[in-house]
OpenMM code with the backbone's topology and positions (N, CA, C; nanometers):
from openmm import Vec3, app, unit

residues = "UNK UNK UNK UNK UNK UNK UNK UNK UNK UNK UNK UNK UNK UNK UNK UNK UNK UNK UNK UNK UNK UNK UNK UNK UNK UNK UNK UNK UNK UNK UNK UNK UNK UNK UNK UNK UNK UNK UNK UNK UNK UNK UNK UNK UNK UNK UNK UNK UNK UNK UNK UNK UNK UNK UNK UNK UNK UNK UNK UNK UNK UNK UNK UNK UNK UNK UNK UNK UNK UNK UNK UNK UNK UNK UNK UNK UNK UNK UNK UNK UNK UNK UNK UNK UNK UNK UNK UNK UNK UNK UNK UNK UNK UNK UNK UNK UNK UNK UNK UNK UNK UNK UNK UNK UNK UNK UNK UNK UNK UNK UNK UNK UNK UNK UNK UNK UNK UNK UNK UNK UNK UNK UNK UNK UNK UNK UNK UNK UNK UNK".split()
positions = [
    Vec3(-2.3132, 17.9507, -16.3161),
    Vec3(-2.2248, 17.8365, -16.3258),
    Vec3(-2.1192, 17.8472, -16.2164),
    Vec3(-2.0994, 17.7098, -16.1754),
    Vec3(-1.9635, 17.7317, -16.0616),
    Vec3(-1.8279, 17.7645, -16.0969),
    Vec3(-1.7971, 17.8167, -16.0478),
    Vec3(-1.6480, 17.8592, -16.0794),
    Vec3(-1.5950, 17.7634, -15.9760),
    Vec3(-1.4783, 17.6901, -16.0162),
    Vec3(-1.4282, 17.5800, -15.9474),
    Vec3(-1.2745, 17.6603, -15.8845),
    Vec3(-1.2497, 17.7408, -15.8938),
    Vec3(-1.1317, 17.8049, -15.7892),
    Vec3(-1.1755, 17.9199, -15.7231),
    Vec3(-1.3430, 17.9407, -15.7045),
    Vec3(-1.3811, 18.0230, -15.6305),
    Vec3(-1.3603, 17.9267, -15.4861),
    Vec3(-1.3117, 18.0204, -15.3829),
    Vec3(-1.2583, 17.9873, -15.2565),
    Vec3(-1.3640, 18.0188, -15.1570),
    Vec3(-1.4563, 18.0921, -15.2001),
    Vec3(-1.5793, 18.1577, -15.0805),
    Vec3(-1.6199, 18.0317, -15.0015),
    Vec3(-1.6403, 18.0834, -14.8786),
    Vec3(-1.7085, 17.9182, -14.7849),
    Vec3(-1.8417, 17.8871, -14.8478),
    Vec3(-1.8104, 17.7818, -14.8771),
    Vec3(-1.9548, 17.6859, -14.9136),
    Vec3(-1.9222, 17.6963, -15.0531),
    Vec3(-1.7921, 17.7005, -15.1041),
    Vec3(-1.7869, 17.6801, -15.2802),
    Vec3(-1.7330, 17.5491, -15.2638),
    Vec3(-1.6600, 17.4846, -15.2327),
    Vec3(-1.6313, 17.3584, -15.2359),
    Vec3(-1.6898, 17.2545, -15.2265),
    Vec3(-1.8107, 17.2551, -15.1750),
    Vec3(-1.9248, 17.1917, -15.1827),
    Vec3(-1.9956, 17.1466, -15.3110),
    Vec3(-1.9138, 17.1029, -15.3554),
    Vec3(-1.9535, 17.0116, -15.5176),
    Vec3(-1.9349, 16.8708, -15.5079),
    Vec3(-2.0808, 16.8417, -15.4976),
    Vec3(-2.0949, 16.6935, -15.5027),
    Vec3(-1.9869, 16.6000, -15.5922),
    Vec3(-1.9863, 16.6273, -15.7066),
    Vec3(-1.9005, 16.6046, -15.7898),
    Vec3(-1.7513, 16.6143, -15.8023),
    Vec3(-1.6664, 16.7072, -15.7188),
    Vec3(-1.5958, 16.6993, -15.6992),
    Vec3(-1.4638, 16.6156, -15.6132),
    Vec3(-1.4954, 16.5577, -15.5267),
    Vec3(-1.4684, 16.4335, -15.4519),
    Vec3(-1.4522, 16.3340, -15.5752),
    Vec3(-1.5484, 16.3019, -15.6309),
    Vec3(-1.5512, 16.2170, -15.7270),
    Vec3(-1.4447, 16.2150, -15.8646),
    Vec3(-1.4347, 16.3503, -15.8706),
    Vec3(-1.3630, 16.3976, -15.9282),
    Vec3(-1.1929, 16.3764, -15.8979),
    Vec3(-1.1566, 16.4302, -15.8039),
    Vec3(-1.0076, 16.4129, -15.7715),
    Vec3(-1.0120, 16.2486, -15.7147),
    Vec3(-1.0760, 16.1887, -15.6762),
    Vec3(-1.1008, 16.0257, -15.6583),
    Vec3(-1.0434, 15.9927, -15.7819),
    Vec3(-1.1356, 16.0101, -15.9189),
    Vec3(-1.0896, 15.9915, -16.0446),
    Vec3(-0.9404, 15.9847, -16.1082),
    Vec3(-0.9161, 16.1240, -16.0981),
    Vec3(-0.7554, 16.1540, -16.1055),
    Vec3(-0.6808, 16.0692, -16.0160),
    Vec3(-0.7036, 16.0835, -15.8826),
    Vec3(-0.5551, 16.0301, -15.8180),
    Vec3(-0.5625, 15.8756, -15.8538),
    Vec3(-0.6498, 15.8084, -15.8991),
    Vec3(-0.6657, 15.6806, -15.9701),
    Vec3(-0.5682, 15.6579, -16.1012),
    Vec3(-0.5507, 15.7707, -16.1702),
    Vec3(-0.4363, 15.7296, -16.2241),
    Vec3(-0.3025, 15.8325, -16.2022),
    Vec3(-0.3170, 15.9371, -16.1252),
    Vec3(-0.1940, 15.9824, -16.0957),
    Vec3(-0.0992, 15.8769, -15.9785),
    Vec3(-0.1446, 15.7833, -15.9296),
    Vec3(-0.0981, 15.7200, -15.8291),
    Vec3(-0.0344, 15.6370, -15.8663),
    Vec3(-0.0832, 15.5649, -15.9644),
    Vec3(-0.0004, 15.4738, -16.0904),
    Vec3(0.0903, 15.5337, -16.1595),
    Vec3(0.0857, 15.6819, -16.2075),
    Vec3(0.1993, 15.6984, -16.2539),
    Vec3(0.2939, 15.7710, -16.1500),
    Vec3(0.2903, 15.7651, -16.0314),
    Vec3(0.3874, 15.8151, -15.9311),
    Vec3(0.4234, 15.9711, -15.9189),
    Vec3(0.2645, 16.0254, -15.9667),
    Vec3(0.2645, 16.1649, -15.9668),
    Vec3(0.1258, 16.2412, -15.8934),
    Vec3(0.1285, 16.2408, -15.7756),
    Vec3(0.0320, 16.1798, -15.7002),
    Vec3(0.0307, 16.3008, -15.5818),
    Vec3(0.1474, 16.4327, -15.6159),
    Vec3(0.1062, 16.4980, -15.5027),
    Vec3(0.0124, 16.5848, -15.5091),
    Vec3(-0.0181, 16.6721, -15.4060),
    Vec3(-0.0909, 16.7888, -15.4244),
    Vec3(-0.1248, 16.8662, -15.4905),
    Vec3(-0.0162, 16.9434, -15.5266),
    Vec3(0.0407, 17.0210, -15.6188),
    Vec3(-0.0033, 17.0167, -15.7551),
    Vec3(0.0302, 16.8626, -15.8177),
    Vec3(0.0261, 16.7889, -15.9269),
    Vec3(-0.0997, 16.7887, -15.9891),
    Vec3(-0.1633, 16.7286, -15.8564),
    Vec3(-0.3429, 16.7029, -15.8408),
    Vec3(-0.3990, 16.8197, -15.9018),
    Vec3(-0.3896, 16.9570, -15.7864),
    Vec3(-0.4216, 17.0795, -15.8101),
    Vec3(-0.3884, 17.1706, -15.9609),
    Vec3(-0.2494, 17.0944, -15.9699),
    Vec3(-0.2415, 17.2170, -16.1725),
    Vec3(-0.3638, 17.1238, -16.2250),
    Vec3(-0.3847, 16.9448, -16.2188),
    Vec3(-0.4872, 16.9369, -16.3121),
    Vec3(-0.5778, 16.9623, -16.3289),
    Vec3(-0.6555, 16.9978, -16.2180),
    Vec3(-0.7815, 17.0829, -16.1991),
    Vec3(-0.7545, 17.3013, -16.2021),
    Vec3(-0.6746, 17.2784, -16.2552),
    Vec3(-0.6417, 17.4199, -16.2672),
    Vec3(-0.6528, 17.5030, -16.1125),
    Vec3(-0.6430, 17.4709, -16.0369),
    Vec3(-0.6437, 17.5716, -15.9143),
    Vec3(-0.4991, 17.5623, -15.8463),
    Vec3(-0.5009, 17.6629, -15.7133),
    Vec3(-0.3721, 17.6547, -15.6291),
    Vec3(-0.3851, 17.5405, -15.5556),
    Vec3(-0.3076, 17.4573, -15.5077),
    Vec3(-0.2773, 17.3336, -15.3781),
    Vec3(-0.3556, 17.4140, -15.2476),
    Vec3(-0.3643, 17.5351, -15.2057),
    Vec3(-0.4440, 17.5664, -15.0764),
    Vec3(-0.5520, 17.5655, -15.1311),
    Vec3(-0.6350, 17.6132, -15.2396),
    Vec3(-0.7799, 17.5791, -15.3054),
    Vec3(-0.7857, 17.4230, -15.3200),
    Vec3(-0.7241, 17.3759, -15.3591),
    Vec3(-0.7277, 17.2333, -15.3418),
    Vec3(-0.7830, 17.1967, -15.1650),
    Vec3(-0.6550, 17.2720, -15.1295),
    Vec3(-0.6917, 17.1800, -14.9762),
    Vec3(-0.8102, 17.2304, -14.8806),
    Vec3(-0.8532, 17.3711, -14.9020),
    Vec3(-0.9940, 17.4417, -14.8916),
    Vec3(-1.1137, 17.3394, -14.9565),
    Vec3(-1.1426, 17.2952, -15.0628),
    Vec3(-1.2406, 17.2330, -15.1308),
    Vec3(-1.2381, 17.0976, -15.0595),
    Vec3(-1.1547, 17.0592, -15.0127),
    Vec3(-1.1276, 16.9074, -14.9088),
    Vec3(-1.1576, 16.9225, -14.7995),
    Vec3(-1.1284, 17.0664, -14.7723),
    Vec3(-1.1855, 17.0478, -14.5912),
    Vec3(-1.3188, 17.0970, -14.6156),
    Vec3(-1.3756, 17.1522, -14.7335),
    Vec3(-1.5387, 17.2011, -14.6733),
    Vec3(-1.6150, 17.0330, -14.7088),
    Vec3(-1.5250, 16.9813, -14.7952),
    Vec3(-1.5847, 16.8138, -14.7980),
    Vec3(-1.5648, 16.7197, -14.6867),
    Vec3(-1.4970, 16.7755, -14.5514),
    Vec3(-1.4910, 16.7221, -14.4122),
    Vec3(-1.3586, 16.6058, -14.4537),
    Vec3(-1.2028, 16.6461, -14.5177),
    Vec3(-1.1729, 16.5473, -14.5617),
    Vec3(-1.0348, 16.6314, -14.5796),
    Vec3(-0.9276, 16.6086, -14.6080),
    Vec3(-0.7956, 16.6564, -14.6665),
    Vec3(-0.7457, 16.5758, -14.7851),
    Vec3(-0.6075, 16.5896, -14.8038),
    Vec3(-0.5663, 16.5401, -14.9633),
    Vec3(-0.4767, 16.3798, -14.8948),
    Vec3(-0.4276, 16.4122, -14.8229),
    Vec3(-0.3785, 16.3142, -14.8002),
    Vec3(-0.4908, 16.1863, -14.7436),
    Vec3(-0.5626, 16.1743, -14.6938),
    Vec3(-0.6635, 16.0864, -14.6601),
    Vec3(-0.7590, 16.0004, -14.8083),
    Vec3(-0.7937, 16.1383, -14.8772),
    Vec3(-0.8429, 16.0777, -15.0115),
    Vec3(-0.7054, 15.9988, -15.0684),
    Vec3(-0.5749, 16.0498, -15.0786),
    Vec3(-0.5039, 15.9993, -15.1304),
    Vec3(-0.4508, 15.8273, -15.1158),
    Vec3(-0.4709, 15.8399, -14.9815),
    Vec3(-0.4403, 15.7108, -14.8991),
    Vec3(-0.5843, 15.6492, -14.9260),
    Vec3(-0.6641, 15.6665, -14.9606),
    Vec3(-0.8177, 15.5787, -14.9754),
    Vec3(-0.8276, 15.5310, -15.1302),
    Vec3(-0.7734, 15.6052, -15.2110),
    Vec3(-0.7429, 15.5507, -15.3616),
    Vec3(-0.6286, 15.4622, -15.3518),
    Vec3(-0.5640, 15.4645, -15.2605),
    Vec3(-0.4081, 15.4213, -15.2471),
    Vec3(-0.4579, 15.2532, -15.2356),
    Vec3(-0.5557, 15.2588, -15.1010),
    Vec3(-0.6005, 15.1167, -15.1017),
    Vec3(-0.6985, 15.0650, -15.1599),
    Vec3(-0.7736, 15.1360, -15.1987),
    Vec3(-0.8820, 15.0451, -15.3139),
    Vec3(-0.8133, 14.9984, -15.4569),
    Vec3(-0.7076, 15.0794, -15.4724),
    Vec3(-0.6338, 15.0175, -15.5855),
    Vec3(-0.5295, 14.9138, -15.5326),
    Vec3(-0.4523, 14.9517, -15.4187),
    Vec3(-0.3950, 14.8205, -15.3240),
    Vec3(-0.4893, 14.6832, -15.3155),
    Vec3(-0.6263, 14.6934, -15.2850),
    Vec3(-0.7255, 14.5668, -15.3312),
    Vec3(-0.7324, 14.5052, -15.4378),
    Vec3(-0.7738, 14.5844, -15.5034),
    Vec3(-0.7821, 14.5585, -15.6619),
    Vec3(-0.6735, 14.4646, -15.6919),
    Vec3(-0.5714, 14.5323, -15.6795),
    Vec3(-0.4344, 14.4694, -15.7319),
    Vec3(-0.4622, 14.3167, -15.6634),
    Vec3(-0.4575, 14.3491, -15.5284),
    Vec3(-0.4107, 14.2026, -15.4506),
    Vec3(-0.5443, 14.0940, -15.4950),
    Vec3(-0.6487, 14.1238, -15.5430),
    Vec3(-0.7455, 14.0216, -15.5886),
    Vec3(-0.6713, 13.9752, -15.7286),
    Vec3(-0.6171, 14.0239, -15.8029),
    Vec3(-0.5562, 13.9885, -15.9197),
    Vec3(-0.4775, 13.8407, -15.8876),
    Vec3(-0.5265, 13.7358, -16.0007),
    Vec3(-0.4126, 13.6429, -15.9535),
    Vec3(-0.2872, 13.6526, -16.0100),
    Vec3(-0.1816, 13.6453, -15.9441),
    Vec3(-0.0775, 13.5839, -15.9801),
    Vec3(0.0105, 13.7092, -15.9451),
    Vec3(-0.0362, 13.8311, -15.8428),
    Vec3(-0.0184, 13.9666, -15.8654),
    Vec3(0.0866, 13.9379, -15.7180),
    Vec3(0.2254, 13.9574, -15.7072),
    Vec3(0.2490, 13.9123, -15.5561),
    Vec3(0.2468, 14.0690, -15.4959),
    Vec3(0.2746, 14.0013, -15.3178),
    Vec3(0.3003, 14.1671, -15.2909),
    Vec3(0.4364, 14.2704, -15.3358),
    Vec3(0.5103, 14.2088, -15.3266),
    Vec3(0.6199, 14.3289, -15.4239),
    Vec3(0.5715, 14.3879, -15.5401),
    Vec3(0.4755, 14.2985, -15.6438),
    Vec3(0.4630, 14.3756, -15.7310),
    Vec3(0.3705, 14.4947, -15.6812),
    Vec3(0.2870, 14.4934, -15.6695),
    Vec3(0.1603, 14.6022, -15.6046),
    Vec3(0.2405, 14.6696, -15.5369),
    Vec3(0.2933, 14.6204, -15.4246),
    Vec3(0.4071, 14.7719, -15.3465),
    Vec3(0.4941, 14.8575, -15.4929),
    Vec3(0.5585, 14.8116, -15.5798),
    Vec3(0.5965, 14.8602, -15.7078),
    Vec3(0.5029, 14.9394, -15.7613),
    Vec3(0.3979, 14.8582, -15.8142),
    Vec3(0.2914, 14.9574, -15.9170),
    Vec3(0.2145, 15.0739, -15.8283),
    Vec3(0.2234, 15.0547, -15.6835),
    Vec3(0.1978, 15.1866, -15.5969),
    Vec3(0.3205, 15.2653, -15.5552),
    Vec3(0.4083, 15.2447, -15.6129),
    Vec3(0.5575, 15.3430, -15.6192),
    Vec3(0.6035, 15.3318, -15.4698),
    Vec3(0.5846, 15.2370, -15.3662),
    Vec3(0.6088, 15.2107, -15.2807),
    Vec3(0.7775, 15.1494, -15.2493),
    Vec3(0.8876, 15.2091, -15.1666),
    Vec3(1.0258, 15.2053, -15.2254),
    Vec3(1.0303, 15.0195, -15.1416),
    Vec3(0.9339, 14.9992, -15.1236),
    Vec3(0.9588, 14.8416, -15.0930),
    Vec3(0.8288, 14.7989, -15.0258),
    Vec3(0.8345, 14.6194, -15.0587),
    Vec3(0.7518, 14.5692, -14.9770),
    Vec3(0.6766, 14.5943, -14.8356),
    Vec3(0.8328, 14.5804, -14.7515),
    Vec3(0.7748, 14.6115, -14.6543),
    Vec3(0.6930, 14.7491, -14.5834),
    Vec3(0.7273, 14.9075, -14.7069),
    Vec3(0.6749, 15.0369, -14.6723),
    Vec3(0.4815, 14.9836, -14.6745),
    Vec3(0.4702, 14.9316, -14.8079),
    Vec3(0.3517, 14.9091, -14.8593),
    Vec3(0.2779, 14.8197, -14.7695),
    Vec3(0.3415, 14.7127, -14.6900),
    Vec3(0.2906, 14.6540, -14.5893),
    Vec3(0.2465, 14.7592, -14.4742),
    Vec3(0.3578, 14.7620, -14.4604),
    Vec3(0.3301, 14.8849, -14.2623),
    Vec3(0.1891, 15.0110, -14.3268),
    Vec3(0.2055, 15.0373, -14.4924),
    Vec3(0.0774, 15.1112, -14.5445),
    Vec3(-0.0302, 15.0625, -14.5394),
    Vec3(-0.0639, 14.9308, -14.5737),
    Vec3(-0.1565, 14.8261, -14.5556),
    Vec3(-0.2750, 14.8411, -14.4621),
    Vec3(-0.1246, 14.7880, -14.3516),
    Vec3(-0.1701, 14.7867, -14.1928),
    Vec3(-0.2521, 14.9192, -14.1553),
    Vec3(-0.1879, 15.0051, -14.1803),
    Vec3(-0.2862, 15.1124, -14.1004),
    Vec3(-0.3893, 15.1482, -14.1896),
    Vec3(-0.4064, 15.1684, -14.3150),
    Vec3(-0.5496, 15.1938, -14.4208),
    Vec3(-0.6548, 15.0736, -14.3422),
    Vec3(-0.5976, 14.9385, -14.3192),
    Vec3(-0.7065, 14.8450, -14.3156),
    Vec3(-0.7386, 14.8207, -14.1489),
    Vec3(-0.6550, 14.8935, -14.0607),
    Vec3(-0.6920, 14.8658, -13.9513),
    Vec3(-0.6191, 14.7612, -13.8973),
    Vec3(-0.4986, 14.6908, -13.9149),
    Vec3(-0.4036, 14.6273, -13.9056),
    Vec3(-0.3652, 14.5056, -13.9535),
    Vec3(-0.4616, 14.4702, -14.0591),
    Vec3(-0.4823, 14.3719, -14.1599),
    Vec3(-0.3325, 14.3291, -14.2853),
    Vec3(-0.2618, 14.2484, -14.2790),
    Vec3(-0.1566, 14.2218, -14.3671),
    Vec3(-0.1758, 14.2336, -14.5114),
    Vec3(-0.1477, 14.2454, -14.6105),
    Vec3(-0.1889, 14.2662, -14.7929),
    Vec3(-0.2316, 14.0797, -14.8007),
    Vec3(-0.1348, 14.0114, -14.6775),
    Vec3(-0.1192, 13.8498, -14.7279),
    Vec3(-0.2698, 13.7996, -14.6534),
    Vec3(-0.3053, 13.8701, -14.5374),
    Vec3(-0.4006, 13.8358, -14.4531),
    Vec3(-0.4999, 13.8566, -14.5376),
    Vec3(-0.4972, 14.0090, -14.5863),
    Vec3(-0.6409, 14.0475, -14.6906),
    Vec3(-0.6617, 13.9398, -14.8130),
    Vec3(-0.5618, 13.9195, -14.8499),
    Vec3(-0.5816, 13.8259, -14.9587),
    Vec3(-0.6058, 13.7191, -14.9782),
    Vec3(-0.6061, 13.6544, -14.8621),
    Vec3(-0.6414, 13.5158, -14.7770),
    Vec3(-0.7811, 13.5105, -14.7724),
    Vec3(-0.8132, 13.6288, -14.6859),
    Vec3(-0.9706, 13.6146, -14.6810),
    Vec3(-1.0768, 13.6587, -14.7645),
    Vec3(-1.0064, 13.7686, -14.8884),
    Vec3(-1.0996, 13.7849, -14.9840),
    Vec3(-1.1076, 13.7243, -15.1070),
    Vec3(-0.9912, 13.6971, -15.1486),
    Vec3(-0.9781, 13.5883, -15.2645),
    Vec3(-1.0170, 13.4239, -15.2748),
    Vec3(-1.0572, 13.3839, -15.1647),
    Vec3(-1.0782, 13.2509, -15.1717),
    Vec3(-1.1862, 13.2268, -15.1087),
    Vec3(-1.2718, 13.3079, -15.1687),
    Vec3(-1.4652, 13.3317, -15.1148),
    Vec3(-1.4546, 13.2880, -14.9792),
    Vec3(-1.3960, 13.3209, -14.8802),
    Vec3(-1.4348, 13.3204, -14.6880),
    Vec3(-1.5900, 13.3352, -14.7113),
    Vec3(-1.6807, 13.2799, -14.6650),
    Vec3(-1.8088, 13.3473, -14.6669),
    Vec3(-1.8421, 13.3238, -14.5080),
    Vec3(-1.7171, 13.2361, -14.4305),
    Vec3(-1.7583, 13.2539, -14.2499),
    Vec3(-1.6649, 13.2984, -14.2077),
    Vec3(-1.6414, 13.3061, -14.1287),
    Vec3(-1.5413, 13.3920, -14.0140),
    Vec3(-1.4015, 13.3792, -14.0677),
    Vec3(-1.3116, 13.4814, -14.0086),
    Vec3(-1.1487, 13.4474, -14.0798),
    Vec3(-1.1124, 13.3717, -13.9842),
    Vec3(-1.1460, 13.2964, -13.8700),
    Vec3(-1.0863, 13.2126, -13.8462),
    Vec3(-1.0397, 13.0780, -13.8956),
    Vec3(-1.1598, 13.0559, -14.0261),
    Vec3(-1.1305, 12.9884, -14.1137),
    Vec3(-0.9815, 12.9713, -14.1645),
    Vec3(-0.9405, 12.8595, -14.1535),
    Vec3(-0.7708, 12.8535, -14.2555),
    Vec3(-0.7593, 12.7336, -14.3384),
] * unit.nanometer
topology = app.Topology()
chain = topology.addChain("A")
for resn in residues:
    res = topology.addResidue(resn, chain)
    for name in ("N", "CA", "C"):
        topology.addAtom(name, app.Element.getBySymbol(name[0]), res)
């Protein structure tokens, strides 16, 4: 059986695991408890075993973190009636505009207002559409 705070190279290599802290930071992010550290007591290991098991997955904590950050940033913004302050809020973001300039770089320079433009109101041709 795997021992999940064995550190040897090639222990981190659990398919399942990715999936795993994906899971968690899904709701540690909502409740604004979302660091490393945090992550790592719930899976019972140290934050450098943490960050060992991320790099043999070609990946770190902060990157997964920021990738749950925006699929739940989507989520939210498909919601109707959901504006952007609130979602910058329910992602503990100390304002609109942090959660914007966050936006921008997860999506490649895409606005929360731009994304929501073109995915909420079935675009099925080009965004030049308006």
């Amino acid at each position: 059986m795997h021992d999940p705070s064995d550190t040897r190279s090639g222990a981190g290599l659990d398919p399942d695991f990715m999936a795993s802290v994906h899971h968690v930071l899904e709701t540690e992010v909502l409740e604004g408890r979302c660091s490393a550290a945090s992550v790592a007591h719930l899976f019972t290991i140290h934050r450098r075993t943490l960050s060992r098991r991320l790099n043999a997955q070609g990946t770190a904590y902060r990157q997964v973190a920021n990738m749950v950050r925006f699929d739940i940033a989507r989520r939210l913004l498909a919601a109707p009636g959901m504006t952007i302050a609130q979602v910058a809020a329910m992602l503990k973001f100390s304002e609109p505009s942090a959660f914007t300039h966050a936006f921008r770089r997860w999506s490649g320079g895409q606005t929360p207002s731009a994304w929501r433009a073109q995915h909420c109101k079935g675009v099925l041709t080009s965004s030049r559409r308006r």
